[in-house]
Backbone bond lengths (Angstrom), bond angles and torsions (degrees), N, CA, C in turn:
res aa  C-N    CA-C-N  psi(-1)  N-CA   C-N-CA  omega(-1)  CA-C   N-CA-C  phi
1 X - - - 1.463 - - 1.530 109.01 -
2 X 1.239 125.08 123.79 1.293 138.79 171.53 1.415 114.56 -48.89
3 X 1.461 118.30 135.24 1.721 107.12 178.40 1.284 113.30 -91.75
4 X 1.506 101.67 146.92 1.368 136.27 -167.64 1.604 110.68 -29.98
5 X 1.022 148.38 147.48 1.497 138.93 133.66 1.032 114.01 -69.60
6 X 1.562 116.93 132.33 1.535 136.84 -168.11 1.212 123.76 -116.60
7 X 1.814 148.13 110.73 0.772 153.18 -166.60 1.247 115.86 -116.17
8 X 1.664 128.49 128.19 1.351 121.28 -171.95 1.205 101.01 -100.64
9 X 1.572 137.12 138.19 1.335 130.06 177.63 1.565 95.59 -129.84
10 X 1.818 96.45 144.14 1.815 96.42 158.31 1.273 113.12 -121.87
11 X 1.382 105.13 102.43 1.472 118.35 -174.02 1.807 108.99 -81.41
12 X 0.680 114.01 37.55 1.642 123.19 178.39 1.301 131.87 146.40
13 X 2.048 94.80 96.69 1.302 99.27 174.92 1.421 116.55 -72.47
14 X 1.594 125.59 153.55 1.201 143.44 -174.78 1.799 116.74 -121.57
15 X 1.487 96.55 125.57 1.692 81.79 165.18 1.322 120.28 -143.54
16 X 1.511 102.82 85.81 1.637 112.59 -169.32 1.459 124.69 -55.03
17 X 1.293 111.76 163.19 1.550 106.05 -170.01 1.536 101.75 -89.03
18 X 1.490 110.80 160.37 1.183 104.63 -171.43 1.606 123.61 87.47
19 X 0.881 112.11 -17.86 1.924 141.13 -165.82 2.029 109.98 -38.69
20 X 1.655 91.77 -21.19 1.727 85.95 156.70 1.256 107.57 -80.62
21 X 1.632 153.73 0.01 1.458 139.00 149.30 0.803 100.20 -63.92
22 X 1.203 152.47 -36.54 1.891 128.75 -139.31 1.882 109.84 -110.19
23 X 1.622 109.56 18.64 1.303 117.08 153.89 1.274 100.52 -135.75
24 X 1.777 110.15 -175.86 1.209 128.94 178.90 1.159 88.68 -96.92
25 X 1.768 96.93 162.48 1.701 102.47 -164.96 1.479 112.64 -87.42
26 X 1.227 120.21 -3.05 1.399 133.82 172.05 1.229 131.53 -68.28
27 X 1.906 97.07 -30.24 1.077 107.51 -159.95 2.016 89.46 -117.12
28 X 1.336 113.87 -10.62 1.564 106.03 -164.72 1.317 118.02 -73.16
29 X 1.544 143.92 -17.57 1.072 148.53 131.04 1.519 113.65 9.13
30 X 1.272 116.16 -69.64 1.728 132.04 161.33 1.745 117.18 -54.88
31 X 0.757 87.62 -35.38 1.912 92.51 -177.05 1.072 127.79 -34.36
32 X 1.412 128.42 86.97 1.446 105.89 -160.89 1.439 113.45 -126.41
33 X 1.873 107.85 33.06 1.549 117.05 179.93 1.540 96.27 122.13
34 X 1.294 101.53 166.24 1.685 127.90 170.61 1.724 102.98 -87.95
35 X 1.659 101.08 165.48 1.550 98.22 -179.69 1.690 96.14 -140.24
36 X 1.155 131.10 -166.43 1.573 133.01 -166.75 1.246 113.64 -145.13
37 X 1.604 112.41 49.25 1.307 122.49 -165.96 1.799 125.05 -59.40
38 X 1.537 108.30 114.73 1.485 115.77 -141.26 1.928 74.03 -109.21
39 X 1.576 97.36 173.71 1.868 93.81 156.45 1.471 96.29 -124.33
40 X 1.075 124.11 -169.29 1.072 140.59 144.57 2.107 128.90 -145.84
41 X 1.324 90.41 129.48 1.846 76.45 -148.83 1.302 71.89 -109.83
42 X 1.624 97.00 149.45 1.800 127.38 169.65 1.568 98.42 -101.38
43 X 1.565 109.49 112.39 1.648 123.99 -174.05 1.627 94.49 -121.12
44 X 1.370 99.25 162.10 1.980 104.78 165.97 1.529 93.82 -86.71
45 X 0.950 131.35 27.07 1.394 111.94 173.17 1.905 103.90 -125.18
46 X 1.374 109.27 -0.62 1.593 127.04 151.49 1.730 88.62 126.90
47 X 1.543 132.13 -140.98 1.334 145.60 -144.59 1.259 92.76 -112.21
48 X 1.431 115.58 119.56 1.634 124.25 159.81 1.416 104.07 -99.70
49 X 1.684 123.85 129.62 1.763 121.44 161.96 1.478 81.68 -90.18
50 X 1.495 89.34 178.96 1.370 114.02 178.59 2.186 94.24 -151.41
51 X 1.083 118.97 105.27 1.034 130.07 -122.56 1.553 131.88 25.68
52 X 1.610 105.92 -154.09 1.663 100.92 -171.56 1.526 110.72 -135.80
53 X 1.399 114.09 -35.89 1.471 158.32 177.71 1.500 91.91 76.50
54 X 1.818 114.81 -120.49 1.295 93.83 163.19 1.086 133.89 -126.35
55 X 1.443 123.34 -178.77 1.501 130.58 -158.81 1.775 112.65 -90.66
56 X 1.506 80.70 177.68 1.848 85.27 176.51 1.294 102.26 -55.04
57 X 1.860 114.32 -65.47 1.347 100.74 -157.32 1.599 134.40 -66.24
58 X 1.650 97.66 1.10 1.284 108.80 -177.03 1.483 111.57 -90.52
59 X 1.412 114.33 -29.66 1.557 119.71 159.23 1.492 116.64 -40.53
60 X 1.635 97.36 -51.03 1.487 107.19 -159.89 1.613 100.75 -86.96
61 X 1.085 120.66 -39.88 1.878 118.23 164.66 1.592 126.73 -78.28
62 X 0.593 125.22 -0.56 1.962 142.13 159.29 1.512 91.43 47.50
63 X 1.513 111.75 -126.24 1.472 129.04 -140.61 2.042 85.79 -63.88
64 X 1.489 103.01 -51.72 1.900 94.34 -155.63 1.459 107.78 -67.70
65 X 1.305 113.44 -6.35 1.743 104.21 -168.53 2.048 89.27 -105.17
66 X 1.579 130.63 -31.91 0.977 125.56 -162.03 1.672 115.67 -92.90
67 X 1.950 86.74 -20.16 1.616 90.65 177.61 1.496 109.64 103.96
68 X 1.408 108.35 143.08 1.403 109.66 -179.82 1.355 119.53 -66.42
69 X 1.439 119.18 -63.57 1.118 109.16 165.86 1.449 156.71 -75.56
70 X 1.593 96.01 9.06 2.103 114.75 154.35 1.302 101.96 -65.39
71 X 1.576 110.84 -48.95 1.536 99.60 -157.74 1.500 105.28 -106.87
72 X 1.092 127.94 33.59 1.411 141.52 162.96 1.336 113.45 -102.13
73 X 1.168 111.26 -32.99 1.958 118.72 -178.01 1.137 125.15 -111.70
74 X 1.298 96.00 -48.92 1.797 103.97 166.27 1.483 119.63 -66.15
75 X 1.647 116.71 -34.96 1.588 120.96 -152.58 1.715 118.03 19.70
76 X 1.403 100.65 83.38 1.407 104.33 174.82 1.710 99.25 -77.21
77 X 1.696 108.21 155.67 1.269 115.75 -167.03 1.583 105.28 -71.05
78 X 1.038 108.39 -50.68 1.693 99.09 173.55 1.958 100.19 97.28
79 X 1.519 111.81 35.62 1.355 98.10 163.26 1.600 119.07 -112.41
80 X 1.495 85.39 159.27 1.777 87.41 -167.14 1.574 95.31 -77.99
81 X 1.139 146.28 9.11 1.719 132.64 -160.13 1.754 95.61 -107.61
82 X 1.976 88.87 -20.23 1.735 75.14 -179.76 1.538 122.40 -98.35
83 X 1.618 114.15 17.45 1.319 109.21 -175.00 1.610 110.55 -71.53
84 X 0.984 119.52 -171.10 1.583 136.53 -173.39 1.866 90.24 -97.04
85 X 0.994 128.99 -85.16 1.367 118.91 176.05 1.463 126.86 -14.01
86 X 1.348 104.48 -51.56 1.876 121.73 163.28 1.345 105.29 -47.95
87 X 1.871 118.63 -83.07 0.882 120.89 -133.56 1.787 83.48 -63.93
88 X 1.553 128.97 -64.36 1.084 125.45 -176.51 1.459 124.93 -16.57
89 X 1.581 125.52 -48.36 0.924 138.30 -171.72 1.850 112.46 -85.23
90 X 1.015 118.73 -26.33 1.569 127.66 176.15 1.580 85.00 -83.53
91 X 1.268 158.13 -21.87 1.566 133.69 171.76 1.697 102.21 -99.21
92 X 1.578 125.11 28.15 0.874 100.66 133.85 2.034 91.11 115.35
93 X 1.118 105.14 -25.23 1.698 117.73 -174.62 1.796 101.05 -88.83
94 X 1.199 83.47 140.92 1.890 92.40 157.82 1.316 107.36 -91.19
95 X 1.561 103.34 167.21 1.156 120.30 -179.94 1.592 118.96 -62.74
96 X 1.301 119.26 -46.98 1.355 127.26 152.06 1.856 129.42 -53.59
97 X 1.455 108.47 -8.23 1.192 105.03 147.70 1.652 128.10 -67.84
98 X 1.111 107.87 -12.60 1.660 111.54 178.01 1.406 123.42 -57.34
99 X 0.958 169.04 32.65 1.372 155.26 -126.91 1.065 142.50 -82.40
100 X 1.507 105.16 -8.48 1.680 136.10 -179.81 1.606 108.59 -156.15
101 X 1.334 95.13 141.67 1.558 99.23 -179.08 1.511 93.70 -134.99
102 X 1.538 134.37 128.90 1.507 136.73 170.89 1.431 108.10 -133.48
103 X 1.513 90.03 122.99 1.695 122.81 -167.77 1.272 102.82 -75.08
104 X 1.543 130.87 122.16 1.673 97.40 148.29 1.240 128.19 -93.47
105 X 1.610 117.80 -1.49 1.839 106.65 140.20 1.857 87.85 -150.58
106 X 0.876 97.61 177.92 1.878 117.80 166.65 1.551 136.92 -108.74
107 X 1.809 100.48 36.94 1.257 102.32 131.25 1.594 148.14 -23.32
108 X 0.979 103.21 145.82 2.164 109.47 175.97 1.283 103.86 -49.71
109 X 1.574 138.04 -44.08 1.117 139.33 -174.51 1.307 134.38 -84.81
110 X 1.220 111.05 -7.87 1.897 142.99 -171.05 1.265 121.77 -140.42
111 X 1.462 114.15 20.93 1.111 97.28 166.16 1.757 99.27 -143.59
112 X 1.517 119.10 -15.24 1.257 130.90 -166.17 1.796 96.85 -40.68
113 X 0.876 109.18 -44.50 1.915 95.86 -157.61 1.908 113.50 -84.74
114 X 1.381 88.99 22.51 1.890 98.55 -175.78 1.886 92.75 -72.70
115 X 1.245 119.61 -56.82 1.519 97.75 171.41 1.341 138.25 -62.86
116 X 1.480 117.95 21.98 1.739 127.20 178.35 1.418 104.41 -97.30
117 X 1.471 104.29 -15.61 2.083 109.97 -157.43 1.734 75.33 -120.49
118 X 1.084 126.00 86.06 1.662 131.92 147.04 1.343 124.65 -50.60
119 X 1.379 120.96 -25.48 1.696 154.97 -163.77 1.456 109.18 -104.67
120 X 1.653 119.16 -8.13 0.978 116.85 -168.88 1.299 130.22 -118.25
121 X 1.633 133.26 132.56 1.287 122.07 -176.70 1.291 107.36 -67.96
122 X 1.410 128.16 -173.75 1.052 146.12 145.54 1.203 143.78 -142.19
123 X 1.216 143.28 147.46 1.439 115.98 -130.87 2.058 84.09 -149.73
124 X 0.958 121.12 134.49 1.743 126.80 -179.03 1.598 95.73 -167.13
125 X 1.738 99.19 163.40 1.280 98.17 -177.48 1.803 105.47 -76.18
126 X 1.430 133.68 172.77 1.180 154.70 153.03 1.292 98.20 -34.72
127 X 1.399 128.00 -67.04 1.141 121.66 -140.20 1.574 119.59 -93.67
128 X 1.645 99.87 -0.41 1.423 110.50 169.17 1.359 113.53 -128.10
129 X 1.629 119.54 22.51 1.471 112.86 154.38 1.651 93.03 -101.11
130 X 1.526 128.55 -22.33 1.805 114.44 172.96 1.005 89.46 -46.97
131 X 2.027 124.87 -67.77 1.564 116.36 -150.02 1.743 118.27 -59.78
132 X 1.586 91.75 -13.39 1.725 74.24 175.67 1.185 126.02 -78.53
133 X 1.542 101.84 -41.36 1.263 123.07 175.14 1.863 121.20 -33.09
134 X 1.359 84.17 -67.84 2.155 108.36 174.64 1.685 107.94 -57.59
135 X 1.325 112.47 -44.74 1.027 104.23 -164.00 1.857 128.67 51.34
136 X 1.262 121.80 27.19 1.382 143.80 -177.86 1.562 111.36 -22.94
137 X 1.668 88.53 -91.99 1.138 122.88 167.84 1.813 127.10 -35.73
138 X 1.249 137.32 121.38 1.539 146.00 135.84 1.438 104.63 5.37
139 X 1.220 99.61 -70.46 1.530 96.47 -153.45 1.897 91.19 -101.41
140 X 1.196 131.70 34.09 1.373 140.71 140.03 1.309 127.26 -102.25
141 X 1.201 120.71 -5.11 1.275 114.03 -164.30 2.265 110.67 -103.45
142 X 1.012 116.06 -12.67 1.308 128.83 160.03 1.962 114.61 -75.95
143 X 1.730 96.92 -43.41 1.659 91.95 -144.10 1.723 94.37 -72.95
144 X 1.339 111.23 -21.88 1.606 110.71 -173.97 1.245 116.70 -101.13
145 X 1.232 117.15 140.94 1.808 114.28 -148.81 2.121 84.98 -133.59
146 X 1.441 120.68 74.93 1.236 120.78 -165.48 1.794 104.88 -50.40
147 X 1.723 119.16 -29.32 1.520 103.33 178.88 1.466 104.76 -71.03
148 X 0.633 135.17 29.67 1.991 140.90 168.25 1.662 104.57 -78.78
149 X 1.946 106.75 -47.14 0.884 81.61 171.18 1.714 116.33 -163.18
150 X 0.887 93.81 49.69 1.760 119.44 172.80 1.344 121.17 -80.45
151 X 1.269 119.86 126.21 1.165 123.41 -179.23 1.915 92.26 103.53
152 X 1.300 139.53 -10.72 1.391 122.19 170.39 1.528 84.43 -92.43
153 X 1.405 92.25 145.99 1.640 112.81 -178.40 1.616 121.22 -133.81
154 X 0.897 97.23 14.39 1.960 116.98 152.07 1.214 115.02 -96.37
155 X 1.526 116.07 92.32 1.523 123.36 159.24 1.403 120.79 -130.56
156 X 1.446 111.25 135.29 1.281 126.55 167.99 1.622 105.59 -93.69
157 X 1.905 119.00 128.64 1.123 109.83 -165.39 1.741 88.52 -139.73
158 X 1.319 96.00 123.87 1.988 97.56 -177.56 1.785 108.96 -113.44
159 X 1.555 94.30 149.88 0.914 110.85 153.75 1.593 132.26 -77.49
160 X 1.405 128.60 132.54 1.462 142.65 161.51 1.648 112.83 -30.39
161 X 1.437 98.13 28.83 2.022 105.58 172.24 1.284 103.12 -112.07
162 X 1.432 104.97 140.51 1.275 103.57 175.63 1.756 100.33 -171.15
163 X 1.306 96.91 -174.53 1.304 120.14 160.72 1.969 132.44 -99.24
164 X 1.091 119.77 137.95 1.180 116.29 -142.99 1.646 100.65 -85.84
165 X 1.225 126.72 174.55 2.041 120.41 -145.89 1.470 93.64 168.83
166 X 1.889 100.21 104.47 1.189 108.37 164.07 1.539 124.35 57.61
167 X 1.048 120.31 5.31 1.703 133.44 -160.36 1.161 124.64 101.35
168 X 1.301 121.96 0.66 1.559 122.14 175.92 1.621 92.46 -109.78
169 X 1.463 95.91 152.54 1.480 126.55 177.80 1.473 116.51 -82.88
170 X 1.347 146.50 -179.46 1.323 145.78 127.67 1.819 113.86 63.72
171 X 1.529 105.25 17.17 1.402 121.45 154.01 1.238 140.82 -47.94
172 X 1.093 151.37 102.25 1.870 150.07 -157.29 1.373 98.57 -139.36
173 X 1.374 93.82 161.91 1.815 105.86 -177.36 1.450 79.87 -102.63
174 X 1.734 107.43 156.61 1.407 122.47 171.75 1.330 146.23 -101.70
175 X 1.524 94.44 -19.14 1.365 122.65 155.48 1.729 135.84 -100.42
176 X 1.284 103.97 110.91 1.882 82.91 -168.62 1.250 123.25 -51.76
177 X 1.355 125.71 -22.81 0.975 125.01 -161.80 1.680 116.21 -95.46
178 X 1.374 83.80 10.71 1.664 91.81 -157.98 1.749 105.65 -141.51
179 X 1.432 125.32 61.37 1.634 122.92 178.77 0.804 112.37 -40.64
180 X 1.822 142.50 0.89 1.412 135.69 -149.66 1.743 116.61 -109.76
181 X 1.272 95.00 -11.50 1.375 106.79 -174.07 1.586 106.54 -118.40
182 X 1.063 114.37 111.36 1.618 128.33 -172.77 1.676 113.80 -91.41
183 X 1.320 119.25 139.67 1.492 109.38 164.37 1.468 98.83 -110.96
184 X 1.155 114.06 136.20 1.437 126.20 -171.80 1.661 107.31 -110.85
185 X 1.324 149.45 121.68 1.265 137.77 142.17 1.316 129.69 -37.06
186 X 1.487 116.95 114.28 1.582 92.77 171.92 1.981 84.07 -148.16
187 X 1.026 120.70 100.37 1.480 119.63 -145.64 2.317 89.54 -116.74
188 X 1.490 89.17 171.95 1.574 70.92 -164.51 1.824 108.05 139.99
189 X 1.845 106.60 -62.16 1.352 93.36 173.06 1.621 115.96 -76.97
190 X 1.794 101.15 -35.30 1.187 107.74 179.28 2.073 91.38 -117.98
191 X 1.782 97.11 171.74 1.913 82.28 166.01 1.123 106.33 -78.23
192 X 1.173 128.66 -26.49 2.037 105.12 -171.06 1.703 102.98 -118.47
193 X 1.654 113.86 48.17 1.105 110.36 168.45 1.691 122.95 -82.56
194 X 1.083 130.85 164.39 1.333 140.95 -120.55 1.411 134.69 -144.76
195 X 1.586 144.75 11.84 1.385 111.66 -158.82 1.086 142.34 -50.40
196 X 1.375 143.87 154.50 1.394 153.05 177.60 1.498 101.78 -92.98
197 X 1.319 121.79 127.38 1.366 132.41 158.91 2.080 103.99 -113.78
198 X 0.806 93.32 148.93 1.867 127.20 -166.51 1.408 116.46 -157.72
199 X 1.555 97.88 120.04 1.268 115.09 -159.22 1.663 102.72 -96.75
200 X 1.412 102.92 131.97 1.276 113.32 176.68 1.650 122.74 -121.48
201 X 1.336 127.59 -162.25 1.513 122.00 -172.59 1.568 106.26 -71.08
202 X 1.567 105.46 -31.80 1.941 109.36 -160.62 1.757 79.60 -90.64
203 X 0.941 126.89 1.25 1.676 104.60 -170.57 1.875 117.47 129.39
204 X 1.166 114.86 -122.03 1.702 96.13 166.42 1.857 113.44 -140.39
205 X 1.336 95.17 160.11 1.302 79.27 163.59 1.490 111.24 -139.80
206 X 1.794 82.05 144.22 1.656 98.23 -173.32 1.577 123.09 -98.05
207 X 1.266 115.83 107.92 1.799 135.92 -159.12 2.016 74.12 -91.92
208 X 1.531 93.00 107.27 1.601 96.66 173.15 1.823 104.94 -100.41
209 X 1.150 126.16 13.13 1.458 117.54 161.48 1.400 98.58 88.85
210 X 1.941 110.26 -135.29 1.172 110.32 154.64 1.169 114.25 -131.70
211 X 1.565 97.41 73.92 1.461 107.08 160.96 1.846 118.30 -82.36
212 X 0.860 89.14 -13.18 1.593 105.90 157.36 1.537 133.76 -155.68
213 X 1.498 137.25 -173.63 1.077 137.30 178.00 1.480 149.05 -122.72
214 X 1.068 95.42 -14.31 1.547 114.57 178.86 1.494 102.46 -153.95
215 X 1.301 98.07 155.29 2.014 115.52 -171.35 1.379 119.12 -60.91
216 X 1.463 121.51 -22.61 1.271 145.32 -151.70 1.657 94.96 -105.15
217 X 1.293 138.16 -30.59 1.796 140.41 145.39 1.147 98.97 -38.08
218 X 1.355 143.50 -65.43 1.296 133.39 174.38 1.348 141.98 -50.87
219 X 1.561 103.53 16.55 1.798 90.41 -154.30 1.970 99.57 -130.58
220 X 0.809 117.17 -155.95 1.596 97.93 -162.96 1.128 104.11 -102.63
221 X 1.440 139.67 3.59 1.539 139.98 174.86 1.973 82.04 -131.00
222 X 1.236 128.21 73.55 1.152 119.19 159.22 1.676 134.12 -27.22
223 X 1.135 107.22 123.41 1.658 104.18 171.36 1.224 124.23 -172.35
224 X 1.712 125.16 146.13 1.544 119.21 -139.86 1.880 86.69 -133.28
225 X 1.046 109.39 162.87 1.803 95.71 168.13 1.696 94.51 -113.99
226 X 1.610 84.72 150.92 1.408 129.08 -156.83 2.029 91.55 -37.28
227 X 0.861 110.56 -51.33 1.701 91.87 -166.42 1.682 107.69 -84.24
228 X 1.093 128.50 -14.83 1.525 118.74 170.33 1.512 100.46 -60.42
229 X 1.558 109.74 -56.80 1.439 113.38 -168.06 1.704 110.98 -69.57
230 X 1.016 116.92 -13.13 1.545 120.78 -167.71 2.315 92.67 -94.00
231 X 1.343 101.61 -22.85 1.700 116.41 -171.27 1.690 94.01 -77.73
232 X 1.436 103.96 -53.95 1.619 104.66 -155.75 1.664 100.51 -72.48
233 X 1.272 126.52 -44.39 1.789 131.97 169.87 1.384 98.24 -43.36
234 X 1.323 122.73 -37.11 1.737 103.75 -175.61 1.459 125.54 -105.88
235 X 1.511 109.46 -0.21 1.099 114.36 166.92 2.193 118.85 -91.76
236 X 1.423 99.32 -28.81 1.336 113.87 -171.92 1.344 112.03 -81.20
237 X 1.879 90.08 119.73 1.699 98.25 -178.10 1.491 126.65 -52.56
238 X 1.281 107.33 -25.43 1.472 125.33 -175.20 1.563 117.80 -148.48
239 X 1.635 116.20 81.88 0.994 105.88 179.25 1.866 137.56 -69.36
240 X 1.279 89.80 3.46 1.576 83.41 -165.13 1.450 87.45 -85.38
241 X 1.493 108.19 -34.67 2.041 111.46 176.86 1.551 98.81 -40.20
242 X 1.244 109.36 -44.57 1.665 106.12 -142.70 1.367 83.86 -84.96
243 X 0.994 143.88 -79.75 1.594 131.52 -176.11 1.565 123.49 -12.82
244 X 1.546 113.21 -69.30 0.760 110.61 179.00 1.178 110.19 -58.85
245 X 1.497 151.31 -47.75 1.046 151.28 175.84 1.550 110.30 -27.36
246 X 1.474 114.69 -50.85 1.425 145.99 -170.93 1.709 88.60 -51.75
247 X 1.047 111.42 -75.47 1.710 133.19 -156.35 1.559 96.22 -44.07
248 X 1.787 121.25 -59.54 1.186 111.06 179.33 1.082 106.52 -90.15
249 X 1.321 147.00 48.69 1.517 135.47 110.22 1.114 123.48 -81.66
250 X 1.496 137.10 -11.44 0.728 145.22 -165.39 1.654 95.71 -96.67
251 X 1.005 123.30 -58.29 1.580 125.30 171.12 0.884 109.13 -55.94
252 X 1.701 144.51 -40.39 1.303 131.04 165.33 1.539 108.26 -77.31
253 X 0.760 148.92 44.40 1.702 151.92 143.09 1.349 123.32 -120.05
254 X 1.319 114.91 -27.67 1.339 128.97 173.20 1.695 102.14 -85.23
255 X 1.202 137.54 -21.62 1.272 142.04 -148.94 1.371 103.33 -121.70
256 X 0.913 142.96 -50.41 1.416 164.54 -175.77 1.492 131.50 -106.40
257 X 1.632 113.28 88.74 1.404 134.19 -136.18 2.139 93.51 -89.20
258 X 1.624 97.38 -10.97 1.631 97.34 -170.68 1.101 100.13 -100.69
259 X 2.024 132.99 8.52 1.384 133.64 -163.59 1.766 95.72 -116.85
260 X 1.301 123.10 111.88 1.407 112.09 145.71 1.248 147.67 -96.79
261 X 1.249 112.76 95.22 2.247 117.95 -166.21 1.266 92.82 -88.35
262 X 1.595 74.02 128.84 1.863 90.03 163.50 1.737 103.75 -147.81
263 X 1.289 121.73 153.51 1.345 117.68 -179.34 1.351 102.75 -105.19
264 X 1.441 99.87 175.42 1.763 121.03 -179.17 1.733 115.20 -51.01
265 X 0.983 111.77 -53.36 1.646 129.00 -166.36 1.506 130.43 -78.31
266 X 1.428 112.51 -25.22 1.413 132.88 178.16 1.308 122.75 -58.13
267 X 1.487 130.74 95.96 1.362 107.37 162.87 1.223 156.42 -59.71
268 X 1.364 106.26 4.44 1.321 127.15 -147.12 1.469 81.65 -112.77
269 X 1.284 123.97 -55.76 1.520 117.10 -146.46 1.551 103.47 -100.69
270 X 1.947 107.54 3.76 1.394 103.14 166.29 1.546 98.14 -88.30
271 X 1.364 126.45 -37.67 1.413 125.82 -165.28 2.004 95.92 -63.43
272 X 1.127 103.15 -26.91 1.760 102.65 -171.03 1.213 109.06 -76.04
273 X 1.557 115.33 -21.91 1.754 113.97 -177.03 1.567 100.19 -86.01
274 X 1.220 111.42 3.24 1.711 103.65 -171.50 1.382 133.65 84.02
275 X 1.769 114.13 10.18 1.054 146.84 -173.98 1.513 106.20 -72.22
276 X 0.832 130.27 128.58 2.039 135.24 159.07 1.549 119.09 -143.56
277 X 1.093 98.61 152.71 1.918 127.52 -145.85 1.470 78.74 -56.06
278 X 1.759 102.91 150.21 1.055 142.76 151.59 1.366 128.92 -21.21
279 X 1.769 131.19 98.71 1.420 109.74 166.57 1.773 73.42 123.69
């Protein structure tokens, strides 16, 4: 089987307050916001995203549909050229070409554009469409915005079984038709958070969500600047999960020359996949 065509999309620029924390000061000069790095893979079985970031209607409903405090801290830009529906449709696809959409959790920012793909499954673990659902938890009850995506009624919802991948445990492909696209556990920011690995010609690449935040978590003297890392401790249900989670990605990226991790938020490592803004 021929490998996939791969498209990097940033379906939601971000420009948090505070935004001299969220680089190193060496490097912040360049800084010019966070991005919402989505994929979109060309399969024979039609258009897989691999998140969504956000949607039309969240463009078009701002603060009351996204929430006070997304769009108080984060200030996502709020253009329609950068949704996933757009960009999809400016290369030429309808929206009903989509056919699968796989979350690696369902956050305000990753999951908004599940009502643009009507045609589309979606596929997340069990244990973080319950948490969206319940909303239990403090620090759950802002980040999930359930009209994002209620009322679509195609879901694929997995259990933490699997087969074991590169050092992770309880790994499965998500599409039958398609062994190439992996959901990986790596749980921690959210409980049933997620990366997606997608196999390409050099080998695969692994879209780790936000299991981390900046490029520099990945590297062999790890290190994050002070407000990503001071953001992710207060957003993460379970940090000691998420760390460790962190550590073996970090060993599988440093270790494994045919694996490429990259997270949601990075500008650097969306501009490195060859990715550019929306529209």
């Amino acid at each position: 089987m021929p490998a996939p065509k791969i498209h990097h999309l940033n379906c939601a620029s971000m420009h948090p307050l505070a935004g001299f924390l969220l680089e190193h000061r060496d490097q912040a000069r360049d800084y010019a916001g966070l991005v919402c790095h989505c994929l979109l893979v060309e399969t024979t079985d039609g258009l897989v995203l691999v998140d969504t970031g956000l949607g039309t209607a969240d463009v078009a409903g701002g603060r009351p549909r996204l929430g006070t405090m997304f769009s108080h801290v984060v200030r996502p830009a709020l253009r329609p050229e950068e949704t996933a529906r757009h960009q999809v449709e400016a290369l030429g696809f309808s929206a009903a070409d989509v056919r699968h959409i796989v979350l690696t959790h369902l956050d305000v920012d990753h999951a908004g554009g599940v009502g643009d793909f009507p045609n589309a499954r979606v596929h997340v673990l069990a244990a973080e469409h319950a948490a969206a659902e319940a909303r239990r938890h403090v620090k759950e009850r802002d980040r999930y915005r359930p009209a994002q995506w209620q009322g679509h009624d195609d879901w694929q919802l997995y259990d933490a079984t699997g087969e074991a991948w590169n050092g992770f445990d309880a790994v499965r492909a998500v599409i039958d038709t398609d062994p190439d696209i992996l959901l990986v556990p790596v749980t921690g920011h959210t409980r049933g958070h997620a990366a997606i690995a997608v196999r390409h010609n050099q080998g695969w690449l692994l879209h780790a969500g936000d299991a981390y935040f900046h490029r520099d978590e990945m590297a062999a003297k790890p290190c994050c600047p002070f407000g990503l890392r001071l953001f992710q401790a207060a957003v993460g249900v379970d940090n000691a999960d998420r760390r460790r989670n962190q550590a073996r990605l970090r060993e599988l990226a440093l270790g494994h020359a045919d694996v490429n991790v990259f997270c949601s938020h990075d500008p650097v490592e969306f501009a490195r996949a060859g990715g550019v803004p929306g529209g």
